[in-house]
C-alpha positions as CSV (number, residue, x, y, z in Angstrom):
1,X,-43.7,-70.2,53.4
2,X,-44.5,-70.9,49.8
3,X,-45.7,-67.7,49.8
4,X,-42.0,-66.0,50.3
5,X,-39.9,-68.7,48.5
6,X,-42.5,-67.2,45.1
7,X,-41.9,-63.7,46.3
8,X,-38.4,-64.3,46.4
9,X,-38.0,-66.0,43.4
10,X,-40.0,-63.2,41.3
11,X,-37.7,-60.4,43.2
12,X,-34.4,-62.4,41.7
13,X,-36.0,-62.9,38.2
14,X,-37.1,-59.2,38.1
15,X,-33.6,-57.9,39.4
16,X,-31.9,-59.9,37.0
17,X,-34.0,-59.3,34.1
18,X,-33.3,-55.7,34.0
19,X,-29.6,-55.6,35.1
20,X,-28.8,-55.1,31.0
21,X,-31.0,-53.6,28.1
22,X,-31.5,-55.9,25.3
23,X,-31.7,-53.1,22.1
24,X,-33.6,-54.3,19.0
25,X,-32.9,-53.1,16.2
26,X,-29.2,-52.1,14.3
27,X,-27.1,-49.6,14.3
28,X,-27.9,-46.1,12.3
29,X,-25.1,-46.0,9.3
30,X,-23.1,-43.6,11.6
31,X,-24.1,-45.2,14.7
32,X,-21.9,-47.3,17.2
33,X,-24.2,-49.0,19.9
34,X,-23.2,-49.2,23.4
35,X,-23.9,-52.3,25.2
36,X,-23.1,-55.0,27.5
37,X,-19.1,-55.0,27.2
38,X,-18.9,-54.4,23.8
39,X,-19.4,-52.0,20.6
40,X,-21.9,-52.5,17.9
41,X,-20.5,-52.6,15.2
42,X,-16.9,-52.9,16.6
43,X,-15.3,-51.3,13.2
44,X,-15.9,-49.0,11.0
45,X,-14.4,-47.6,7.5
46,X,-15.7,-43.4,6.7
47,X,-14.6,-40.7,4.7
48,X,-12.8,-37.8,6.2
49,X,-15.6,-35.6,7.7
50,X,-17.9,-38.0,9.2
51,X,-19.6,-37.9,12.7
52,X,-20.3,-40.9,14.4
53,X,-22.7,-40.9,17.5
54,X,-22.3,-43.5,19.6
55,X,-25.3,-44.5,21.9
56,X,-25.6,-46.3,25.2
57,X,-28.0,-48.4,25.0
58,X,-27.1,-50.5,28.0
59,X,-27.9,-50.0,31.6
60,X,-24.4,-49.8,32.8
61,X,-23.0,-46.8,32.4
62,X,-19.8,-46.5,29.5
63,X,-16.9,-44.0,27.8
64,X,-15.8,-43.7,24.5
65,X,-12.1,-43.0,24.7
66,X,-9.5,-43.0,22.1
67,X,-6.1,-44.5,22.9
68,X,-4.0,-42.0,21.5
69,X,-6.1,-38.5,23.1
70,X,-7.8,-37.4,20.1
71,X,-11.4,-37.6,22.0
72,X,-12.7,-38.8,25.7
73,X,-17.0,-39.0,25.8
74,X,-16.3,-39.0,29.5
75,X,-19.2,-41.1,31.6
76,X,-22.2,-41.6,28.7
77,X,-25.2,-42.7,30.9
78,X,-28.0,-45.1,29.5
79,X,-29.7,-43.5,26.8
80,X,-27.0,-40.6,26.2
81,X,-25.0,-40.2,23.3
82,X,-21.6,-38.8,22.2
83,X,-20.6,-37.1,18.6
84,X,-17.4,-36.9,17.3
85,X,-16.7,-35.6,13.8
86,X,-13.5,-37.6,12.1
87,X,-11.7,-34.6,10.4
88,X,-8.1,-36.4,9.5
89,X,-7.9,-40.0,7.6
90,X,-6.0,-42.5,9.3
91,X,-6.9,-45.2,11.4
92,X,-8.5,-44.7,15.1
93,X,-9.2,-47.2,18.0
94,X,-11.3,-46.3,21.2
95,X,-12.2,-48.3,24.5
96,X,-14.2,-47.4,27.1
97,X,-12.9,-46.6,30.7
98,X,-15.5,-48.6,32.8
99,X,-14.8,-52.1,31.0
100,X,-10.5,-51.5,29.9
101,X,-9.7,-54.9,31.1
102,X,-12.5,-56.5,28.8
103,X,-10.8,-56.7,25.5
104,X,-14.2,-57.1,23.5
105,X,-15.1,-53.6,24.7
106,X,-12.8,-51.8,22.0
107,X,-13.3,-50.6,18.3
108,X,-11.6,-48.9,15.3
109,X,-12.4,-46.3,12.9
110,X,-10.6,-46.2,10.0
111,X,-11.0,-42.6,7.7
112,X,-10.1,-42.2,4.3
């Protein structure tokens, strides 16, 4: 009996453990991080031309979608990556489709 209550409690620990990815590190200058519910960094200020790649480094899977239409990643899976180059100033905010409710999942780019 102890036994299964140890087995069980190892199972829970392990199942919980890898339900999220904990990335070290930061974010590359042109980088926006994926992870649990939110971007990292949330904002960011470029110059007209820039390309930002923005990486999943969570489990879940995540979009990158702009409000307004200018760009949709579609599904990024852990590990995969979008690009977008910013070729207009102004300002732009994005969310992501699997977490719209959660209003810490969103970010702005603003081009100049």
């Amino acid at each position: 009996m102890k036994f299964l209550t140890t087995l069980s409690l190892i199972s829970i620990f392990f199942t919980f453990s890898t339900c999220s990815k904990k990335p070290t590190g930061s974010p590359g200058k042109n980088e926006i991080w994926l992870e649990y519910k939110l971007f990292r960094p949330s904002q960011l200020n470029v110059p007209v031309g820039t390309t930002i790649t923005f990486i999943n480094k969570d489990n879940a899977n995540h979009s990158v979608t702009n409000y307004n239409g200018l760009f949709d990643s579609g599904k990024i899976t852990s590990g995969d990556s979008f690009s977008y180059t910013f070729t207009n100033a102004g300002s732009f905010s994005f969310g992501c489709n699997y977490h719209s409710s959660n209003t810490t999942e969103q970010g702005y780019i603003t081009v100049q």
